[in-house]
MILUMSE-778097 format. One record per atom (N, C-alpha, C, O, CB): residue number from 1; residue in three letters; atom name; x, y, z. Coordinates in pm, whole numbers, m for minus. Glycine has a CB too. Layout:
! residues N
{k:NUM, r:Ala, a:CA, east:X, north:Y, up:Z}
...
! end
This chain:
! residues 69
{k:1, r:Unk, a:N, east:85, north:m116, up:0}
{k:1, r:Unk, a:CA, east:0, north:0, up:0}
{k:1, r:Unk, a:C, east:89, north:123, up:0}
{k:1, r:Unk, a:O, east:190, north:128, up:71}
{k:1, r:Unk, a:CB, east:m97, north:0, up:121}
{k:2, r:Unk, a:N, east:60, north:201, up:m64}
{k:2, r:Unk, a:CA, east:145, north:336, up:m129}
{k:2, r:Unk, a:C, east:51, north:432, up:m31}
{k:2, r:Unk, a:O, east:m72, north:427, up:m33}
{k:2, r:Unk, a:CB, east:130, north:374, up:m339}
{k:3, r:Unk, a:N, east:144, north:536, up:69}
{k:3, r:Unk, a:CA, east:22, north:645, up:9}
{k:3, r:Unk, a:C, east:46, north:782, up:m88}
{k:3, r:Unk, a:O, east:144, north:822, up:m151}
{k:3, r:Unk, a:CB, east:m47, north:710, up:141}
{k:4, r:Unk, a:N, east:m123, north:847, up:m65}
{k:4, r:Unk, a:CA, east:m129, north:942, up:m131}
{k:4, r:Unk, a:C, east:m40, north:1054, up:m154}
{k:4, r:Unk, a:O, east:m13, north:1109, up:m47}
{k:4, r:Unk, a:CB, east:m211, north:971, up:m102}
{k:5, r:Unk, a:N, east:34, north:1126, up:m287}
{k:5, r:Unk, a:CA, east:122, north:1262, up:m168}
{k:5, r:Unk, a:C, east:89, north:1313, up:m351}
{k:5, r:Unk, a:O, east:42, north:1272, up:m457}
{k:5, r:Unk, a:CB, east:368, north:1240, up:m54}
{k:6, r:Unk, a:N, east:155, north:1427, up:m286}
{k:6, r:Unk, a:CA, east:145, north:1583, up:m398}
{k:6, r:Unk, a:C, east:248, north:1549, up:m533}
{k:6, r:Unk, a:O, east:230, north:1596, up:m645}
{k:6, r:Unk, a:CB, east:229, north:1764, up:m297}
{k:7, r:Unk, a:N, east:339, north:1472, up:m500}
{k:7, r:Unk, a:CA, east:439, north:1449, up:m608}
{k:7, r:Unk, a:C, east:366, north:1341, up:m730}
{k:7, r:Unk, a:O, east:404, north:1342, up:m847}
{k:7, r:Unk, a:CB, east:586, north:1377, up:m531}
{k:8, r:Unk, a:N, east:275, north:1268, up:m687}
{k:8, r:Unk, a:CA, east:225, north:1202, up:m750}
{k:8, r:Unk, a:C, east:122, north:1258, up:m837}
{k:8, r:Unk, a:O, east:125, north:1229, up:m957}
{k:8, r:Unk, a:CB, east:198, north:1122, up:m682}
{k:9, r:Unk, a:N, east:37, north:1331, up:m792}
{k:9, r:Unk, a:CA, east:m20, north:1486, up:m918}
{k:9, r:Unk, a:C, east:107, north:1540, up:m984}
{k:9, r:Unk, a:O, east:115, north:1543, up:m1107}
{k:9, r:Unk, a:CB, east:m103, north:1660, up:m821}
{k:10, r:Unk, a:N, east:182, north:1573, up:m925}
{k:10, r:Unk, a:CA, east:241, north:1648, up:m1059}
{k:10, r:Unk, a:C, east:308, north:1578, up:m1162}
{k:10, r:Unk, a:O, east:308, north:1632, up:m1272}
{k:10, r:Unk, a:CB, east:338, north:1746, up:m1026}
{k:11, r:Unk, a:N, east:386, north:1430, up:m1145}
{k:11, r:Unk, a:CA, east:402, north:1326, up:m1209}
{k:11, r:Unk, a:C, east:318, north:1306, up:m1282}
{k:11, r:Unk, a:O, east:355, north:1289, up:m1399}
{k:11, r:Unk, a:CB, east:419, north:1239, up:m1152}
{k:12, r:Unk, a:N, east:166, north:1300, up:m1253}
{k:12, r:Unk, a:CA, east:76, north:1256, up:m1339}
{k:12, r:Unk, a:C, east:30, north:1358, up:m1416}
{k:12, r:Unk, a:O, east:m26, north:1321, up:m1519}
{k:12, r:Unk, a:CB, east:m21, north:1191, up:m1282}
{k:13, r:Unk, a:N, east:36, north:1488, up:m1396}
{k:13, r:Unk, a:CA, east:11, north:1622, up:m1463}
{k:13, r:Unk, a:C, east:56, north:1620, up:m1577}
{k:13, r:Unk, a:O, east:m6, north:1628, up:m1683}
{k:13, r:Unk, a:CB, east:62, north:1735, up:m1404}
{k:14, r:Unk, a:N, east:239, north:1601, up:m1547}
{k:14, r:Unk, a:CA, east:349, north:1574, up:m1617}
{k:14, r:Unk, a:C, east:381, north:1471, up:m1767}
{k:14, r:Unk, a:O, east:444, north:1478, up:m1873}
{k:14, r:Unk, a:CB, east:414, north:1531, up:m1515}
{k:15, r:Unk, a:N, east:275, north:1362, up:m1679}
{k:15, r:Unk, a:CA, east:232, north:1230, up:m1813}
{k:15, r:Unk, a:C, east:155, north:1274, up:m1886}
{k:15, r:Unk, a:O, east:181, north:1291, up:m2006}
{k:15, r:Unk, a:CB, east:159, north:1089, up:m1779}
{k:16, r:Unk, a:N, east:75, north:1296, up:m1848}
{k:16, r:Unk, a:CA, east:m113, north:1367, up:m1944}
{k:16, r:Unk, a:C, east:m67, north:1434, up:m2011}
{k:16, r:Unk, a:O, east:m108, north:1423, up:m2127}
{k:16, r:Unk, a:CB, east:m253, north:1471, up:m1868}
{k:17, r:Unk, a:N, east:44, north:1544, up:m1987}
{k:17, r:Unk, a:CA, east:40, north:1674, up:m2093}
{k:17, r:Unk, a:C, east:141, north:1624, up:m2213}
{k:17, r:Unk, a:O, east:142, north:1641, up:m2335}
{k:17, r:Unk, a:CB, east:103, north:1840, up:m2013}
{k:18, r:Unk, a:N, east:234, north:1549, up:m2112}
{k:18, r:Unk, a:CA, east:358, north:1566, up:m2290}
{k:18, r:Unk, a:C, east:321, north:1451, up:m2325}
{k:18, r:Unk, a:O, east:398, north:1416, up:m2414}
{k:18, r:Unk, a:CB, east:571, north:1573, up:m2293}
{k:19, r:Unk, a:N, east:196, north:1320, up:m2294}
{k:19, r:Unk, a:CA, east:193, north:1233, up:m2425}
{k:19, r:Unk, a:C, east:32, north:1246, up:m2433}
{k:19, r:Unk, a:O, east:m27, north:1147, up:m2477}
{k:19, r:Unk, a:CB, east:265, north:1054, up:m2414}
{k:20, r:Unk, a:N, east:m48, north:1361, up:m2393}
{k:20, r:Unk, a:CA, east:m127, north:1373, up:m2471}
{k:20, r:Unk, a:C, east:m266, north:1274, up:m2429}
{k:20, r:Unk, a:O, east:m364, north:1260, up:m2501}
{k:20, r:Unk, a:CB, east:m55, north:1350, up:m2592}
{k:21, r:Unk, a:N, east:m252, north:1230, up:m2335}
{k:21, r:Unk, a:CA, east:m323, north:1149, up:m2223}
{k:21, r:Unk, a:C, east:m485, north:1148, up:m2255}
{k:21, r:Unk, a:O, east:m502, north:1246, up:m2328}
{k:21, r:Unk, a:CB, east:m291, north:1222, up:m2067}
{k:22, r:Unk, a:N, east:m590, north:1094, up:m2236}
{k:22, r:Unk, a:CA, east:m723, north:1163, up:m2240}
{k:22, r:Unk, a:C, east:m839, north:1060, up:m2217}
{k:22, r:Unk, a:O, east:m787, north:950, up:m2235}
{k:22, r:Unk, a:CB, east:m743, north:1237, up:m2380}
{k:23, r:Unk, a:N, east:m925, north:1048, up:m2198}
{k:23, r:Unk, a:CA, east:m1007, north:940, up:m2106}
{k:23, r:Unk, a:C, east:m975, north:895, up:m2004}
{k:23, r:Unk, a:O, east:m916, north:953, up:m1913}
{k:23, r:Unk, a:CB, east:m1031, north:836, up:m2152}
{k:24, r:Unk, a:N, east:m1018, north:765, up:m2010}
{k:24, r:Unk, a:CA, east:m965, north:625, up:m1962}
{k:24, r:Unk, a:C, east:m841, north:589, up:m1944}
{k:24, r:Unk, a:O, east:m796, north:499, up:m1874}
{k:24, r:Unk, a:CB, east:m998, north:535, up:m2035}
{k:25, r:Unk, a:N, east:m779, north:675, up:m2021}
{k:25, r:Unk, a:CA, east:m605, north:632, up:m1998}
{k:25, r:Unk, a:C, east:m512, north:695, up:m1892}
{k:25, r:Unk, a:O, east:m405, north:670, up:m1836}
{k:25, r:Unk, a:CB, east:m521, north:668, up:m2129}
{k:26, r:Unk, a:N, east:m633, north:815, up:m1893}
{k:26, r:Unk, a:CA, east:m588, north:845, up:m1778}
{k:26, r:Unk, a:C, east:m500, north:777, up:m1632}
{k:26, r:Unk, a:O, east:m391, north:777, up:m1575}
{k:26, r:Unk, a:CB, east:m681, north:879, up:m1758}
{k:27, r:Unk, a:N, east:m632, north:725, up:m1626}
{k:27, r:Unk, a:CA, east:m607, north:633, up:m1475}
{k:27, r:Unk, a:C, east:m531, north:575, up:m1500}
{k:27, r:Unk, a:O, east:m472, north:588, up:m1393}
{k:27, r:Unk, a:CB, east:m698, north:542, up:m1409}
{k:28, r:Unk, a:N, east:m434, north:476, up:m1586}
{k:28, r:Unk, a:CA, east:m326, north:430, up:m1602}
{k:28, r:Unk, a:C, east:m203, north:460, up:m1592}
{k:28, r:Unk, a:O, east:m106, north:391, up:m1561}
{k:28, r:Unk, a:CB, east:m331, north:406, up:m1669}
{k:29, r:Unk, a:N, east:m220, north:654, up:m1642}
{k:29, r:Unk, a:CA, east:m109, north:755, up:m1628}
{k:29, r:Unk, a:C, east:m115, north:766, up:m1457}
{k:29, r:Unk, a:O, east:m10, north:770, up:m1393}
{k:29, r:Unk, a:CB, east:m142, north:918, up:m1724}
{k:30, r:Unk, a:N, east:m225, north:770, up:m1403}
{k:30, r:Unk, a:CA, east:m238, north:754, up:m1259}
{k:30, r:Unk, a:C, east:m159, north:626, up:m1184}
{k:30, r:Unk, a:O, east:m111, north:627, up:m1070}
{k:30, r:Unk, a:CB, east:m388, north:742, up:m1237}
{k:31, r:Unk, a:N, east:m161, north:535, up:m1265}
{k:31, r:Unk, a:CA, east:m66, north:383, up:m1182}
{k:31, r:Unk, a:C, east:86, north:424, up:m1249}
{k:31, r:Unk, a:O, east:185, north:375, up:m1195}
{k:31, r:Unk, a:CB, east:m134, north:164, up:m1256}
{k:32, r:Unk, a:N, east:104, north:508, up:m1361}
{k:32, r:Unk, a:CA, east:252, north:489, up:m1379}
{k:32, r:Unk, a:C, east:303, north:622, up:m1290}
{k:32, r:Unk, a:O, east:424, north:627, up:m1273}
{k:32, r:Unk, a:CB, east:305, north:489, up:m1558}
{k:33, r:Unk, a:N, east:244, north:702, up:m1247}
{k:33, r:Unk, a:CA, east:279, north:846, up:m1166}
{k:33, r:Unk, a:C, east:323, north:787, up:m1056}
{k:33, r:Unk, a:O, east:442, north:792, up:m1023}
{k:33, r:Unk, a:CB, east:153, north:962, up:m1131}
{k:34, r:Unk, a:N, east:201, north:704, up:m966}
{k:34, r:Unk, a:CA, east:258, north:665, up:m812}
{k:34, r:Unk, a:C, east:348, north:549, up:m844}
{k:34, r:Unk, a:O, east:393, north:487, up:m747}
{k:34, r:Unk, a:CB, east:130, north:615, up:m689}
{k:35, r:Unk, a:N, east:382, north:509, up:m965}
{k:35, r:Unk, a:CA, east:515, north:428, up:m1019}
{k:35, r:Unk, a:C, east:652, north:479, up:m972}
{k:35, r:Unk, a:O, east:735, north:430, up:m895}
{k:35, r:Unk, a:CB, east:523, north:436, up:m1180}
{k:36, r:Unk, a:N, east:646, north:613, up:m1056}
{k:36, r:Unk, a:CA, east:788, north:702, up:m1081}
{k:36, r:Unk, a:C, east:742, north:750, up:m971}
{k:36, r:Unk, a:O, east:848, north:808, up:m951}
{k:36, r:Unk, a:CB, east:829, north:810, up:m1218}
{k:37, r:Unk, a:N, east:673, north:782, up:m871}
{k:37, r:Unk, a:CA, east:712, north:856, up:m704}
{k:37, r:Unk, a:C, east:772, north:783, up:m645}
{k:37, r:Unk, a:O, east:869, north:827, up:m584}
{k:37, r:Unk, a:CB, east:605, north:893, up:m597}
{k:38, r:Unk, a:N, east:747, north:671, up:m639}
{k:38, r:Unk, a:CA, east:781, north:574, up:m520}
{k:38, r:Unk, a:C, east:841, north:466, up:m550}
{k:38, r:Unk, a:O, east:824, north:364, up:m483}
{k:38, r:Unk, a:CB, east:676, north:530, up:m448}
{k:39, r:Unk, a:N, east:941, north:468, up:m683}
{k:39, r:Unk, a:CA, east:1057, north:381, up:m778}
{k:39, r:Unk, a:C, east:1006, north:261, up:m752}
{k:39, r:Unk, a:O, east:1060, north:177, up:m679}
{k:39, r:Unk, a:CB, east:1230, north:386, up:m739}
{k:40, r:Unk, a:N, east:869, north:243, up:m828}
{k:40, r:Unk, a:CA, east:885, north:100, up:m860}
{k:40, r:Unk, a:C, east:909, north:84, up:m953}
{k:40, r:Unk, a:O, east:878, north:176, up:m1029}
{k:40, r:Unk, a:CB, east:807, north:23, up:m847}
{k:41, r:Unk, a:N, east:951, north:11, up:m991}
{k:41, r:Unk, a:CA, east:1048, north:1, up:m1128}
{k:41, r:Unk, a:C, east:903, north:m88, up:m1238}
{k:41, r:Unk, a:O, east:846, north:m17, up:m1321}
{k:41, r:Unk, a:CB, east:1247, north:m135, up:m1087}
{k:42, r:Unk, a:N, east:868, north:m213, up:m1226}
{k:42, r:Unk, a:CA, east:802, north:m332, up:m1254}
{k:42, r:Unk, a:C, east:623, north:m348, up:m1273}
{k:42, r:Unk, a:O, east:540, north:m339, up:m1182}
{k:42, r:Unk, a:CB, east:850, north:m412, up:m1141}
{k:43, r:Unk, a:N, east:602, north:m368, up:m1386}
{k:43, r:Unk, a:CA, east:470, north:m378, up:m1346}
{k:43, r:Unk, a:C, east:398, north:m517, up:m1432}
{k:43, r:Unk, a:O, east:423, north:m552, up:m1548}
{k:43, r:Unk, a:CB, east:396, north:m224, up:m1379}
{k:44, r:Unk, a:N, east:334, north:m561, up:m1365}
{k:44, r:Unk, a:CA, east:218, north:m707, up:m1417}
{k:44, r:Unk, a:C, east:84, north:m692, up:m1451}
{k:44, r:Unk, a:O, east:m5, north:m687, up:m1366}
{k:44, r:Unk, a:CB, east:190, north:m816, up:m1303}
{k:45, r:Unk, a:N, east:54, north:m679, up:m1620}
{k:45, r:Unk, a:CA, east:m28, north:m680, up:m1659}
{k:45, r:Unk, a:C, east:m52, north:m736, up:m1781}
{k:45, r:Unk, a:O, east:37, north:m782, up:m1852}
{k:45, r:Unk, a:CB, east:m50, north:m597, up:m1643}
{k:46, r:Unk, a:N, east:m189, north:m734, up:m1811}
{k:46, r:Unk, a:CA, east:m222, north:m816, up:m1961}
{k:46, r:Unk, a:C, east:m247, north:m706, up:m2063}
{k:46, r:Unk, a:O, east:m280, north:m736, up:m2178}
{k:46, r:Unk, a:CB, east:m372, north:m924, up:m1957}
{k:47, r:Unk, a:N, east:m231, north:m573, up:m2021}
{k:47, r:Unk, a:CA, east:m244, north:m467, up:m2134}
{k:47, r:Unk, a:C, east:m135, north:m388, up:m2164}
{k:47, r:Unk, a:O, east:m159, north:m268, up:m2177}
{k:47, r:Unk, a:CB, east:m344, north:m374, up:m2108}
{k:48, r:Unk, a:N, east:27, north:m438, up:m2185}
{k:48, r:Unk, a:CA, east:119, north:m365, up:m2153}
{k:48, r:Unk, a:C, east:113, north:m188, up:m2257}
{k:48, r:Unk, a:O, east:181, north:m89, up:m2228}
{k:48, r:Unk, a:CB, east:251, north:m474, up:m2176}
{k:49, r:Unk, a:N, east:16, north:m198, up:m2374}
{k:49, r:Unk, a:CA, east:44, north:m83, up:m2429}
{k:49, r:Unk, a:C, east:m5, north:50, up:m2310}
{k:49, r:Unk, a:O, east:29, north:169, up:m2316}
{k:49, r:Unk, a:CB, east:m35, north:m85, up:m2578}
{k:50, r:Unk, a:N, east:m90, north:m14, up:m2211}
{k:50, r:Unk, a:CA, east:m136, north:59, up:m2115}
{k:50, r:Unk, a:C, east:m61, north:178, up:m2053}
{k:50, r:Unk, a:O, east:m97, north:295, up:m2045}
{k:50, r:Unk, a:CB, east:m163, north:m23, up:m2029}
{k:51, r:Unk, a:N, east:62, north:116, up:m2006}
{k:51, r:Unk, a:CA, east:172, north:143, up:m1924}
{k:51, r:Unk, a:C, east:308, north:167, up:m2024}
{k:51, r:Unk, a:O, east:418, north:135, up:m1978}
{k:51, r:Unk, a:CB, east:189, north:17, up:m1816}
{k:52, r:Unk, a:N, east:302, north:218, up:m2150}
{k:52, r:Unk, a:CA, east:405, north:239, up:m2222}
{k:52, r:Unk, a:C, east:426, north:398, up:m2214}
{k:52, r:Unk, a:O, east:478, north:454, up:m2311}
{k:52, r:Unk, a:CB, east:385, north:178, up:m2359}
{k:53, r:Unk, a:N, east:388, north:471, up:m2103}
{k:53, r:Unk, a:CA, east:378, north:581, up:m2031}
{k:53, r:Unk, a:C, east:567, north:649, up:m2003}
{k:53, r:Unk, a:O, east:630, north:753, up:m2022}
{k:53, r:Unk, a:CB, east:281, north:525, up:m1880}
{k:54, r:Unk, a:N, east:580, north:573, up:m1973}
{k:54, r:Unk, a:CA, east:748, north:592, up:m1901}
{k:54, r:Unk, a:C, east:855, north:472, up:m1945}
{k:54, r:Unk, a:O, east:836, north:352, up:m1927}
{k:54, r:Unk, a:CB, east:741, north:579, up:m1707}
{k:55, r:Unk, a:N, east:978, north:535, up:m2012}
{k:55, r:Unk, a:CA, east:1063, north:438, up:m2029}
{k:55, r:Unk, a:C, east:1163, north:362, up:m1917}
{k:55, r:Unk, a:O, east:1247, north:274, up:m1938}
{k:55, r:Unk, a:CB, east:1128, north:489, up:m2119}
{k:56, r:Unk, a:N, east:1119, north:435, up:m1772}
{k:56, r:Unk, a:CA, east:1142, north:381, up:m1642}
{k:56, r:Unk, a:C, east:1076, north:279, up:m1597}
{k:56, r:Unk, a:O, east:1119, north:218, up:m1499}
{k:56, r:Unk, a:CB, east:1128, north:460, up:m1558}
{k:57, r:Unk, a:N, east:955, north:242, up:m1661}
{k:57, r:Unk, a:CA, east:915, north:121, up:m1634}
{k:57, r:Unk, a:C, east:906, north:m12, up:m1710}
{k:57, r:Unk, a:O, east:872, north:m29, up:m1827}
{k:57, r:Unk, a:CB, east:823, north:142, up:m1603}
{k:58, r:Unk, a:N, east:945, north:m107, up:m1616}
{k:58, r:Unk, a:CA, east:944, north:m219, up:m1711}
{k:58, r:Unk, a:C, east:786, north:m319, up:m1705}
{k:58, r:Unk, a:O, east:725, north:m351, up:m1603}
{k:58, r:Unk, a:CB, east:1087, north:m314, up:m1665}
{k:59, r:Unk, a:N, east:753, north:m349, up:m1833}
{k:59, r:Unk, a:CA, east:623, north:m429, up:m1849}
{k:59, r:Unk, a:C, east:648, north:m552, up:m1852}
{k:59, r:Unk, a:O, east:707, north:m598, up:m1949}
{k:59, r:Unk, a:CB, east:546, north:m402, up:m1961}
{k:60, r:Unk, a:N, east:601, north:m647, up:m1730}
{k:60, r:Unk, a:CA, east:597, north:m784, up:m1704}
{k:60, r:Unk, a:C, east:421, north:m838, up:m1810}
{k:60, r:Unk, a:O, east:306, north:m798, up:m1791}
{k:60, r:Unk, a:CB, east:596, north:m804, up:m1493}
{k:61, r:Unk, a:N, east:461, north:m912, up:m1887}
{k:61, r:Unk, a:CA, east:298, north:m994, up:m1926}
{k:61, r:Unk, a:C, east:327, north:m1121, up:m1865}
{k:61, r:Unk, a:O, east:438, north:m1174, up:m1856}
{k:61, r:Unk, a:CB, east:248, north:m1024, up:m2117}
{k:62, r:Unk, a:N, east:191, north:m1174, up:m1815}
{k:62, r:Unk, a:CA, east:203, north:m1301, up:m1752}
{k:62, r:Unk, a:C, east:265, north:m1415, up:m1766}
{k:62, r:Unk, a:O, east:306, north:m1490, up:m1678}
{k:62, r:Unk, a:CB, east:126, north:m1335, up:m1747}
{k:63, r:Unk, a:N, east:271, north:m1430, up:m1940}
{k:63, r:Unk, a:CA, east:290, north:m1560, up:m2008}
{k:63, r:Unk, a:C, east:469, north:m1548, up:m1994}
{k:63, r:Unk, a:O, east:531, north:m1654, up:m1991}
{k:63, r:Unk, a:CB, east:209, north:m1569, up:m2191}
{k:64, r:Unk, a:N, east:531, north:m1448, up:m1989}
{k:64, r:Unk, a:CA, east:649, north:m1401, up:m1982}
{k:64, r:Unk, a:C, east:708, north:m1479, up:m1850}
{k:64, r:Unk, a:O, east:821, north:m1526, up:m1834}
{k:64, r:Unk, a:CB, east:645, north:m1245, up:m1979}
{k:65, r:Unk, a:N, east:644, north:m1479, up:m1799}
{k:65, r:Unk, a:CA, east:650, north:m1546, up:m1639}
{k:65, r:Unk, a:C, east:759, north:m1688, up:m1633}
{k:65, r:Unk, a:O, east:703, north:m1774, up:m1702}
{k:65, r:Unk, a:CB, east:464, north:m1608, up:m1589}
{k:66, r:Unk, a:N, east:829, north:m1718, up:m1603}
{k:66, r:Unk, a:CA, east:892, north:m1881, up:m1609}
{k:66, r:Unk, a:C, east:869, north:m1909, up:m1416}
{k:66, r:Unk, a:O, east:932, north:m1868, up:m1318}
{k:66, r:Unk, a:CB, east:1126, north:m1888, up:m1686}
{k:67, r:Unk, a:N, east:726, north:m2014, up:m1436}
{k:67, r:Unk, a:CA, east:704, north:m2016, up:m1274}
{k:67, r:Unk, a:C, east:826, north:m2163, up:m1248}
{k:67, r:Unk, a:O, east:812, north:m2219, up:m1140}
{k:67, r:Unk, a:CB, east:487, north:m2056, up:m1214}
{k:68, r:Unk, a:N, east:922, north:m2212, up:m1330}
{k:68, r:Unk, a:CA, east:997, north:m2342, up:m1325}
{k:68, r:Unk, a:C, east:903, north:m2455, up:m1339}
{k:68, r:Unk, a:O, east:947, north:m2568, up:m1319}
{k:68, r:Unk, a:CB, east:1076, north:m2359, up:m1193}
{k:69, r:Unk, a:N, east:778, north:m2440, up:m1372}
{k:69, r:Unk, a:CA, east:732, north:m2608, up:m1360}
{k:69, r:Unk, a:C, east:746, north:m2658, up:m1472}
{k:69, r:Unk, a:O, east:720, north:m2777, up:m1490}
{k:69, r:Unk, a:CB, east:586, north:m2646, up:m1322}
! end
């Protein structure tokens, strides 16, 4: 659990404006903002064009996964 703080608006201010952000995608620019606040580097999902927001983050897809079995 992350919390809330001010750096994370302007991060996300920051995303929206220089790639142009708008709907729904928003909220995604919203998971890569409290990303780059709080260096997580990694993220797990099945929509990686979602999160092609920041070249600081890296996109995990599931199938990518090697669980060893």
């Amino acid at each position: 659990m992350l919390f809330d703080s001010s750096v994370i608006f302007t991060n996300w201010l920051d995303l929206v404006t220089s790639r142009k952000v708008m709907g729904k995608r928003t909220h995604d620019a919203r998971i890569v903002a409290v990303m780059l606040t709080y260096g997580v580097t990694h993220i797990l999902t099945l929509n990686p064009s979602d999160f092609a927001l920041s070249s600081n983050i890296t996109i995990v897809r599931p199938q990518d996964i090697n669980t060893g079995s």
